[in-house]
PAZAPA-4460 file (N, C-alpha, C; in steps of 0.05 Angstrom, whole numbers, plus 32768, in hexadecimal, padded with zeros to 4 digits):
% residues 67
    n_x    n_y    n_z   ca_x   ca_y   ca_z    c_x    c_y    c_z   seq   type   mol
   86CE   89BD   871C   86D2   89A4   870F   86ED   8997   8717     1      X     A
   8702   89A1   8723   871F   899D   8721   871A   8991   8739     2      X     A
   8708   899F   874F   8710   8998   876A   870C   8980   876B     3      X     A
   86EE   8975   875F   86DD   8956   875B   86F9   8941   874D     4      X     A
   8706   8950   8732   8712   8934   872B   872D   8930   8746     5      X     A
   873B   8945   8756   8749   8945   8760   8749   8935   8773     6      X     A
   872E   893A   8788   871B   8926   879F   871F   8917   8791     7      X     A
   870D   890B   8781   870C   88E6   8774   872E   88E3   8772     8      X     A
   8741   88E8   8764   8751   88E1   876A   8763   88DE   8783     9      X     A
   875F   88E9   879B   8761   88ED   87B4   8755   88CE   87BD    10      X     A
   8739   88CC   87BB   872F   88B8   87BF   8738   889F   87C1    11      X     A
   873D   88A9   87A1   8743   8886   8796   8766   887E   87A2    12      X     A
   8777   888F   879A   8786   8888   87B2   878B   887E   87C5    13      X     A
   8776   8888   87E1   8771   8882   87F7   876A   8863   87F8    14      X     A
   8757   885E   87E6   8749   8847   87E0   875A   8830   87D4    15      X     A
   8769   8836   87C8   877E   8825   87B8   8798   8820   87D4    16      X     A
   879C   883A   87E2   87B0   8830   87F8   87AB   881E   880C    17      X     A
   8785   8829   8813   8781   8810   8829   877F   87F8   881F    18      X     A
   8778   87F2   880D   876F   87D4   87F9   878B   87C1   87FD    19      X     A
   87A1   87D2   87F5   87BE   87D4   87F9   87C9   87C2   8813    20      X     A
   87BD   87D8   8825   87C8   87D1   8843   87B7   87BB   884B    21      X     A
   8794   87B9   883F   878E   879F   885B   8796   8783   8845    22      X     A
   87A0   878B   882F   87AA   876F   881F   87C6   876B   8827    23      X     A
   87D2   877E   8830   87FC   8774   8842   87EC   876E   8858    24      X     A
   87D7   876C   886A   87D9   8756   8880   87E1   876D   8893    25      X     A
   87F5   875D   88AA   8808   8770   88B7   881D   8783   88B1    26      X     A
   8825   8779   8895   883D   878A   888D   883B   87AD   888A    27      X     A
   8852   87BC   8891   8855   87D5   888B   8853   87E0   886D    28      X     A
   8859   87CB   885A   8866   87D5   883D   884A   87E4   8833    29      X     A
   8842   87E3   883A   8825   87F9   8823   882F   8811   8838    30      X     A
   882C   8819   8849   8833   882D   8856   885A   883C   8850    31      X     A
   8862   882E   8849   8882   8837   8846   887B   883E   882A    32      X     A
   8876   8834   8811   8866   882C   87F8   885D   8852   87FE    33      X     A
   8851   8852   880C   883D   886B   8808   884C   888C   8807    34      X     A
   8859   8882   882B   8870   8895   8831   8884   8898   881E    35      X     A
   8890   8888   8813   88A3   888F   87FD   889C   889B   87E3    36      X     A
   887F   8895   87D6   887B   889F   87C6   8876   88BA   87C9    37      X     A
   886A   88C2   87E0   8863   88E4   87E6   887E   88EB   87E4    38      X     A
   888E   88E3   87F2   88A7   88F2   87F4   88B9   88F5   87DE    39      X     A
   88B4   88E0   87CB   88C7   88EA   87B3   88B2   88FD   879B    40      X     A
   8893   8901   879F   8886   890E   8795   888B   892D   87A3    41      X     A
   8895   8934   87BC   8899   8949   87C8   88B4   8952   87BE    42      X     A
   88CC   8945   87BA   88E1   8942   87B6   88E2   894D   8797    43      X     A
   88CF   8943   877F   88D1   8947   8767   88C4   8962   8765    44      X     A
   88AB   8968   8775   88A5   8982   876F   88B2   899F   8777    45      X     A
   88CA   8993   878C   88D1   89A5   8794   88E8   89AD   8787    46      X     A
   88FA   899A   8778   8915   8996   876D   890A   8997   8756    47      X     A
   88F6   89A1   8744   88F7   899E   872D   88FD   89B6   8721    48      X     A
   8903   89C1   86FF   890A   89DF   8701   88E6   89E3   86F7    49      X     A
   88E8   8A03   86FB   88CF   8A12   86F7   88C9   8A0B   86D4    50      X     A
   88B2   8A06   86C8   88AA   8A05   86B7   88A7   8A28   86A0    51      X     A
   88B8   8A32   8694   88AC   8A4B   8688   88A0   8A41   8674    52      X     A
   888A   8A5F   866E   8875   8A58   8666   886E   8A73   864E    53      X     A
   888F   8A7C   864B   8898   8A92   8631   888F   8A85   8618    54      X     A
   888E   8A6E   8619   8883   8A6C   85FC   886B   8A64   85E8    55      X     A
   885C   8A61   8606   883E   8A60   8605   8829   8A7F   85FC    56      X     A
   8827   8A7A   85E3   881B   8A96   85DE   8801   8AA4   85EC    57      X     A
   87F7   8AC1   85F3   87E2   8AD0   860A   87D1   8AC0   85FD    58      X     A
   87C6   8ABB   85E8   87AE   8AB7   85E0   87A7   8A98   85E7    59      X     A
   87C3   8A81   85E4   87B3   8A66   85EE   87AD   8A62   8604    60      X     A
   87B4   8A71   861D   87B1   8A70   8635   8799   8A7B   8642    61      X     A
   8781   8A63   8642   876E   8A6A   864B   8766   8A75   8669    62      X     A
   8759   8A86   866F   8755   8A8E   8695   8766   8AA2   869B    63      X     A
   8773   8A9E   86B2   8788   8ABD   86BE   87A8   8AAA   86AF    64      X     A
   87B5   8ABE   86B4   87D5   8AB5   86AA   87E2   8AB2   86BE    65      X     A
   87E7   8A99   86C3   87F6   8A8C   86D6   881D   8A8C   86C9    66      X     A
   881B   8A8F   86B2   883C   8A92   86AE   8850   8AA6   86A7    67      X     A
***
């Protein structure tokens, strides 16, 4: 189920960037627009601190224990 909402959002993306780019005409800005946002999304996930997850009790954590 994660993968499907993930794709559609993948999608829609894609779909919202080209809509983007053939409405700037010739211009670059949907494409710089794009590039910048990955990069400060790469930038935040990498510089951000680790989330602990000590205070989340065994029992609410449904599936395997990721913390």
């Amino acid at each position: 189920m994660a993968l499907l909402a993930v794709g559609r959002e993948g999608l829609e993306t894609a779909l919202f960037l080209w809509a983007g780019a053939k409405a700037a005409g010739d211009t670059t800005d949907p494409l710089l627009g794009a590039v910048l946002g990955l990069a400060v999304a790469i930038v935040l996930a990498t510089q951000s601190p680790r989330v602990r997850c000590g205070w989340i009790s065994e029992s609410s954590l449904p599936g395997p224990r990721s913390c």
